[in-house]
N, C-alpha and C positions, 0 to 999 in steps of 0.2 A: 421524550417525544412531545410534541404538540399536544396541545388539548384538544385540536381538530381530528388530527390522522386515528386512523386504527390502528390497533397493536399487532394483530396478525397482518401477514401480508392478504392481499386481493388475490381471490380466482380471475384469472380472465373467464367473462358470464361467455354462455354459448351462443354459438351464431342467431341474431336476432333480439337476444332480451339487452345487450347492450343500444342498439338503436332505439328498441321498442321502452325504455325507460324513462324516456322524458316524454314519451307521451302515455302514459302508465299515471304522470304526474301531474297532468294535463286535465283543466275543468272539462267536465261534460262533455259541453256543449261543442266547445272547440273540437274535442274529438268525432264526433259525431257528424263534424263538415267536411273532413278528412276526406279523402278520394279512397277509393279500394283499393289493393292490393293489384300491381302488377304482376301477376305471377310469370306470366309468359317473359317476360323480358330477361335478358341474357344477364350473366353474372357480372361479366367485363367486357369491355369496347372502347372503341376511342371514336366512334361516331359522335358526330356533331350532339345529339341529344341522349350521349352518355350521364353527363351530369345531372340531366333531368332525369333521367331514368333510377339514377343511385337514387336520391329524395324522393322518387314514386316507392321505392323498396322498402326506403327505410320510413315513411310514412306508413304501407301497408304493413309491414313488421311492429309500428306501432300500434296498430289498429287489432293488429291478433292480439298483443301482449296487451294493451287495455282491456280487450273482452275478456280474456284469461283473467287479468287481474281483477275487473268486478266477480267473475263467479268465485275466485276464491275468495273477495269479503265477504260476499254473500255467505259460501258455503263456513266460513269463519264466525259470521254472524249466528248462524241456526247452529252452528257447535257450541259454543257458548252457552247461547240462551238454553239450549238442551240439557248441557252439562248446570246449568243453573236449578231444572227440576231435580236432574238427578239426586244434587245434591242435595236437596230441601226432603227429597223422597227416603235419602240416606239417612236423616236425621230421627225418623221413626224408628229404622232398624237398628244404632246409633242408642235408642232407650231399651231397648229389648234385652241387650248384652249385659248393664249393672241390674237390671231386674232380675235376669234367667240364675245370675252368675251369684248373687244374692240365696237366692233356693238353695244352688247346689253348696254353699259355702254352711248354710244351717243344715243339709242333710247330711254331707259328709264331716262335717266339724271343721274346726279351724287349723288342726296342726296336720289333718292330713291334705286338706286345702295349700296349706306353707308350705309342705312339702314337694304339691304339685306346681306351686309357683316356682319355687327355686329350681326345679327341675324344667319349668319352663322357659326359664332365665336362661340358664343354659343353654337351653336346645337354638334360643334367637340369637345370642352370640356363636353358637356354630353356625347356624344357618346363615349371618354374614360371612364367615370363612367361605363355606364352602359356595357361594355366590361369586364373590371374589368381584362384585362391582356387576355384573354382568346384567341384570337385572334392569338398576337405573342407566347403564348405558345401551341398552336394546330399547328404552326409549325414547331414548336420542337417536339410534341408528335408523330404526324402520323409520318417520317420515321423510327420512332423507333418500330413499333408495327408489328406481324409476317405478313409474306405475307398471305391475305387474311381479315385479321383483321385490316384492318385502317383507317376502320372505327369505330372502338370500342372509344366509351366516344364522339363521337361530338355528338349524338341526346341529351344527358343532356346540353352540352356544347349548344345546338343550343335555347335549352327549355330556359334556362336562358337568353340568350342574347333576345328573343322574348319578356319574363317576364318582364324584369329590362327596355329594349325598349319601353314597351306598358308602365309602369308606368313613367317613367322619361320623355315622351312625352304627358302625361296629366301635369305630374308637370310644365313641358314647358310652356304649354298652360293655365295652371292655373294661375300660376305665374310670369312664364316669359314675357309675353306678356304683362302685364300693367306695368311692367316695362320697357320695349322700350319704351310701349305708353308714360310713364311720362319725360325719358330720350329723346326723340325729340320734347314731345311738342305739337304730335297730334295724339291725342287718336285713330285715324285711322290708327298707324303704328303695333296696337295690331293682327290686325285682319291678315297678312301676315304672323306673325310668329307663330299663331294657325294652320295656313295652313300648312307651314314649318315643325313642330312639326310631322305632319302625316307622315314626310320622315323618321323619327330616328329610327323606324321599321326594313324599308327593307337597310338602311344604315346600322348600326348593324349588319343584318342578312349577307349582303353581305361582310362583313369585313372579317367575321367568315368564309363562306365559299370559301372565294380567298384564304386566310392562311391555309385551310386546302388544297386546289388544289396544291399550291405552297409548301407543304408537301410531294406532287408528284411528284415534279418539274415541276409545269407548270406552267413557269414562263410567258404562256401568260395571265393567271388570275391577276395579278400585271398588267401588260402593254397596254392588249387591252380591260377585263372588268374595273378594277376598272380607269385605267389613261387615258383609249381612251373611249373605252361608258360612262363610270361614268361622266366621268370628260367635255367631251366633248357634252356630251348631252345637260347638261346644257343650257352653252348659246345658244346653237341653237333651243333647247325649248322654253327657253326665246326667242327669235328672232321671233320662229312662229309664239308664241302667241300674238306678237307684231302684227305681220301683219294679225294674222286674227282678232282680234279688243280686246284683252284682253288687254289693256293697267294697269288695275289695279291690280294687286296682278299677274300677268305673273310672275316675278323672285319668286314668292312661289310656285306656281304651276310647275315651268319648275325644280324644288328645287325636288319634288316627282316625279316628271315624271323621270328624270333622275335617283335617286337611285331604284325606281320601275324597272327601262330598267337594270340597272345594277345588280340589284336582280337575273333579269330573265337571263342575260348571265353568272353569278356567278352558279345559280343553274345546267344550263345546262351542264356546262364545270364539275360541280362537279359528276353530275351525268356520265357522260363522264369517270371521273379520276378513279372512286371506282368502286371497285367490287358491281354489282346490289342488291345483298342480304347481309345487316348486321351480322355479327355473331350473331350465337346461345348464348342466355344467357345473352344479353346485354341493360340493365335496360334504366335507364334516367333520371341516377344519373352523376353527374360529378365527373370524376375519382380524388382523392386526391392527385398523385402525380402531373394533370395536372394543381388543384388551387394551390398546393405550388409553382411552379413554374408561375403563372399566375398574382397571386397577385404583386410579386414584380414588374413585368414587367409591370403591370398597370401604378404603380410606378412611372418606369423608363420611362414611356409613356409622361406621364404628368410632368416630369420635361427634358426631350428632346423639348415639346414643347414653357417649358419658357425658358429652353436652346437657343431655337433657334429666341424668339422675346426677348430675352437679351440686345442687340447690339441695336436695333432700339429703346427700352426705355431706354438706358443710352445716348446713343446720343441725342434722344430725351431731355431726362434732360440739358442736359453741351452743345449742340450748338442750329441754329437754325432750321425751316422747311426744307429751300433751300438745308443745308445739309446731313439734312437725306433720302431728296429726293435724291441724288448720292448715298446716301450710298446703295439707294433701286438700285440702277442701278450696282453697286458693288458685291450685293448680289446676283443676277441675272444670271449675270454672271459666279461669281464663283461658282455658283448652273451647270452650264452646263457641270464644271469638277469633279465636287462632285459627280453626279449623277451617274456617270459611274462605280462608285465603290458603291454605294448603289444600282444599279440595280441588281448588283450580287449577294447580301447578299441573298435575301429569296433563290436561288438555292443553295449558298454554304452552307449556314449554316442546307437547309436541308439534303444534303450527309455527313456536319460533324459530322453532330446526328445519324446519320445510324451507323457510321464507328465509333462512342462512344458505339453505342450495341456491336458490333463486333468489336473489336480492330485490325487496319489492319496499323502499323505506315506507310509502301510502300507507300496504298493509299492515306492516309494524307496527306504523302509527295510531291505524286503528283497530288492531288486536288490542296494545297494550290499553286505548282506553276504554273498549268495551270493555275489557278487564277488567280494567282498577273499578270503572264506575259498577260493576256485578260486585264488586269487593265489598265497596265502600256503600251502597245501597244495603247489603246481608248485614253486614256490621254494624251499621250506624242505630239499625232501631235494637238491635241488642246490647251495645251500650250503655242505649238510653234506659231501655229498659231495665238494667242494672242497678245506673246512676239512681234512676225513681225506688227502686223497690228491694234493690240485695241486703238493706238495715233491717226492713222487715223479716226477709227469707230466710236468713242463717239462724237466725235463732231459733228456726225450728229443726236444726242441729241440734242442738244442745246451748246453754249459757257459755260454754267454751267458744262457742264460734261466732257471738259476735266482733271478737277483736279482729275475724277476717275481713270486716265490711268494707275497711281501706285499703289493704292490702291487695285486693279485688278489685277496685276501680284503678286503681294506680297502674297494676298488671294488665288490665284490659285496653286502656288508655295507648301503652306501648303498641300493645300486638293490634289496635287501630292503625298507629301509625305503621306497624310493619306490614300490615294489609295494604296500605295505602305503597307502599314504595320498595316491599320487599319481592316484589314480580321481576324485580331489574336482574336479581341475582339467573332469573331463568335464559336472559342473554347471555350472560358468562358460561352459564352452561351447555345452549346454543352453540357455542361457538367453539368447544369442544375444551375448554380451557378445565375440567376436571382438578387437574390439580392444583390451580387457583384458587378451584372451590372449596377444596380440603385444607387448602392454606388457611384462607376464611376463617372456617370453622375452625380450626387450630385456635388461631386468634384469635375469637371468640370466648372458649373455651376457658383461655388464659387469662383475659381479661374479664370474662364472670367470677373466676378463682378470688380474683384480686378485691374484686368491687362487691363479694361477698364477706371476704374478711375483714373488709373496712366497715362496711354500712350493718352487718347483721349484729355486731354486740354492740350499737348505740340507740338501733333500729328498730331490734327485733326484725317483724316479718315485715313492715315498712319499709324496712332497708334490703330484706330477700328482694320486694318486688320491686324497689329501683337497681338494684344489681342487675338484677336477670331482663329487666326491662332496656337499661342503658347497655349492657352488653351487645343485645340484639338491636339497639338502636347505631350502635356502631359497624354493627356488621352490615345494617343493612343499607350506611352509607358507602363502605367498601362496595356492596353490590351495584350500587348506583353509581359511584364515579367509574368502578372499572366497566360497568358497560356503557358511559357515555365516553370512554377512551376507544371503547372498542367497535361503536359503531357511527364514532362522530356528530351525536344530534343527539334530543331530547325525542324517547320515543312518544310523545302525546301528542292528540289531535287539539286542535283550540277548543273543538267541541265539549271538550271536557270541561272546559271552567262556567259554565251554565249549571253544572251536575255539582259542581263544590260550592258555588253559592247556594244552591239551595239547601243543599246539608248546613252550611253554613248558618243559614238563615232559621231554619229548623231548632238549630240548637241555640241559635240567641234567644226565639221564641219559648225556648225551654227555659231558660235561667231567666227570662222578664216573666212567664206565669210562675215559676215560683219565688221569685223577690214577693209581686204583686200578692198572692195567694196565700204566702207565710201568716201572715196573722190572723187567718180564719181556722190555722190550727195545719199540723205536720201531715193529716192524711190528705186535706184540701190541696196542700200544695206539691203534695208527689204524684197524687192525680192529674190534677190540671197542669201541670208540666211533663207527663208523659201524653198527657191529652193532644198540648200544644204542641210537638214534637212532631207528630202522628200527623197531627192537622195540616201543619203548616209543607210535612214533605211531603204531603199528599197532594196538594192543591198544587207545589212545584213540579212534581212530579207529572203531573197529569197538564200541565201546563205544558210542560218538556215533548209528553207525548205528540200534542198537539201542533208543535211546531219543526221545523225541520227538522230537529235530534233525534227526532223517530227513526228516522234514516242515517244519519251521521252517525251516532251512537248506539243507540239499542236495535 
């Protein structure tokens, strides 16, 4: 095919948004001279001022579909920026969990701690079986479905996930459990993960209904049920239970308590999100286009997660413990700059879905760069921040960790650039292409294998973080050519490039204060180069604000 055309074929759009499209595209001003809407005027005729009448129609069918189209950048814009606190709000609950989870690890010991990870390993590779995709594709389904209807297909969607939950959590318990028992040794580690088992219910259930919230965009169902309740519950369950005298089977118990508590704020927030009454006519059956797209993504579920413990079993193979323990401090870290462009995914990807029903290229345009520039603003001063001070930081790990100091900026360095240009992959998925994206990741996968086994025994962890970095840098140009095949354009506003010189600019002023600054000695010049970093985005930044990108972009 062309480089122009798309791969899927075209909906014909519905009566009016195909007229109303070029003037959707249309400055301002011009629209705003436009005449009103003829409504009264007949459909068809051959009177003499038939043809003026068609271009009175299709001018006021422009004029609805530009007002439409400003309120949803508007309403696109305050989602964003919203989802932008959220996520900085997430970040405090985000430190609570290695704190809490620290405690309970000294109160209950380490090997019955192991015991309950491994048990917990488990429980998350069931819990993608019995998902079976359904999950990440109900967040693709609801913005697509009319107003009032978005709730149509999750009661079948929810029947299953309860179904598949109640039997693969007997199977758990059946089977799974005297297997632990015989893999440590004491037929007593059976009886914690029968316990455990009771959780894969309301985990399940509440999986399903955060991705349906977050179809809304409420991106606090991602941040404050599943990552702040869910997740944080936990060990402070466990800790209670410590101290009012459950000392044995605590981490199973505090295991249900916690997806129980996150159930109950999943359910409420959903009930919150949706219209009270279901549509008329709406069975509890799960709809077909939402398993063809679900299955793949199951898929792609479950090889994202060998995707992503890849790195720790080839290092594992080819070095020793001491160093996979850096590499875990490596990983860590550059999870802190990673995250900030995956917090965004579930709200972008559900306005891209929207704007796939409705084709609106303006809006795309400027979804994707309010996007990237909220990406690439979160990231850039943590970076920098890195760059200046991670030599100083590790070492108060231990003497073992400062050989991570490189390995860290090199990893974070990628996952900038996959902030910056890994949002494309959310058009592929958009556009319902699921098994595309499981292709992806396949390849991915296979090619980290490869560019692990080459670079790590001349590399060390050097060479871990250009594998795992160059991996993801390939994948994330698959995302990028396959969705400029798929929707024929480059989704960025010009406004965008105002936003990258000044990052731009920021970090040259970084590398001239410290050339400058080096000879007055190493702390002089990690200061005044995170100083001048700060300084200099600030002043563009607030420059930006002041002039029309206030509007254009932010």
């Amino acid at each position: 095919m062309g480089s122009r055309g798309p791969v899927l074929p075209r909906r014909r759009p519905p009566p009016g948004v195909r007229e109303g499209l070029g003037a959707v595209l249309q400055p301002p001003r011009r629209a705003a001279r436009q005449p009103a809407a003829a409504a009264a005027l007949p459909l068809r005729g051959h009177l003499p001022g038939a043809p003026a009448a068609r271009r009175e129609r299709r001018r006021g069918a422009g004029e609805v579909n530009a007002a439409a189209s400003a309120s949803d950048l508007e309403r696109d814009a305050r989602d964003l920026r919203r989802g932008t606190r959220i996520n900085l709000l997430g970040y405090g609950l985000r430190l609570l969990y290695p704190l809490l989870t620290g405690v309970a690890v000294v109160l209950y010991g380490r090997r019955e701690f192991g015991l309950f990870v491994t048990a917990q390993a488990a429980l998350l590779v069931t819990l993608r079986i019995c998902l079976a995709g359904l999950d990440k594709a109900v967040l693709w389904w609801v913005p697509r479905q009319p107003a009032g209807e978005e709730r149509r297909g999750l009661a079948g969607a929810l029947l299953w996930v309860l179904c598949a939950g109640t039997v693969a959590a007997a199977a758990v318990a059946g089977f799974g459990a005297p297997w632990l028992a015989a893999w440590s040794g004491d037929a007593a580690a059976a009886a914690p993960l029968r316990w455990m088992a009771l959780g894969l219910v309301p985990m399940a259930s509440m999986e399903l209904l955060v991705h349906a919230c977050l179809g809304r965009r409420r991106l606090e169902a991602q941040v404050f049920v599943k990552e702040g309740l869910g997740a944080v519950a936990l060990p402070a369950a466990a800790t209670l239970l410590w101290l009012a005298g459950v000392r044995e089977g605590g981490l199973a118990w505090s295991f249900v308590i916690a997806n129980v508590a996150a159930l109950a704020g999943a359910g409420w927030l959903f009930r919150r999100s949706f219209p009270a009454v279901a549509p008329a006519g709406v069975g509890w059956s799960v709809p077909r286009p939402l398993v063809r797209y679900g299955l793949p993504m199951g898929l792609m579920e479950l090889l994202n997660s060998a995707l992503l413990r890849l790195d720790v079993l080839v290092l594992a193979a080819l070095t020793d413990p001491a160093t996979v323990g850096v590499w875990g401090v490596v990983v860590q870290v550059g999870n802190a700059v990673r995250s900030v462009r995956s917090g965004f995914d579930p709200l972008v990807l559900a306005i891209v879905s929207q704007i796939h029903v409705r084709p609106d290229p303006a809006r795309l345009r400027a979804v994707f760069s309010r996007a990237t520039v909220l990406v690439l603003a979160t990231q850039a001063p943590i970076y920098a921040f890195l760059v200046a001070f991670v030599p100083w930081l590790l070492p108060l790990l231990g003497e073992g960790y400062v050989a991570a100091a490189t390995p860290v900026l090199v990893l974070c360095a990628f996952w900038v650039l996959h902030g910056a240009f890994g949002l494309h992959g959310l058009i592929v998925l958009s556009h319902g292409r699921s098994g595309l994206a499981a292709a992806n990741v396949g390849a991915t996968l296979v090619m980290e294998a490869l560019l692990l086994l080459l670079l790590v025994p001349p590399l060390g962890l050097v060479g871990a973080a250009l594998a795992v970095g160059l991996a993801f840098t390939a994948q994330t140009a698959l995302w990028t050519w396959q969705s400029r095949r798929l929707i024929g354009a480059w989704p960025y506003d010009p406004a965008l490039r105002p936003v990258l010189l000044v990052l731009a600019a920021a970090a040259a002023a970084m590398l001239a204060a410290w050339v400058v600054a080096w000879p007055a000695g190493e702390a002089v010049a990690r200061v005044g180069a995170f100083g001048a970093f700060l300084l200099t985005g600030a002043v563009g930044w607030l420059r930006l604000h002041e002039g029309s990108l206030r509007h254009a972009v932010l």
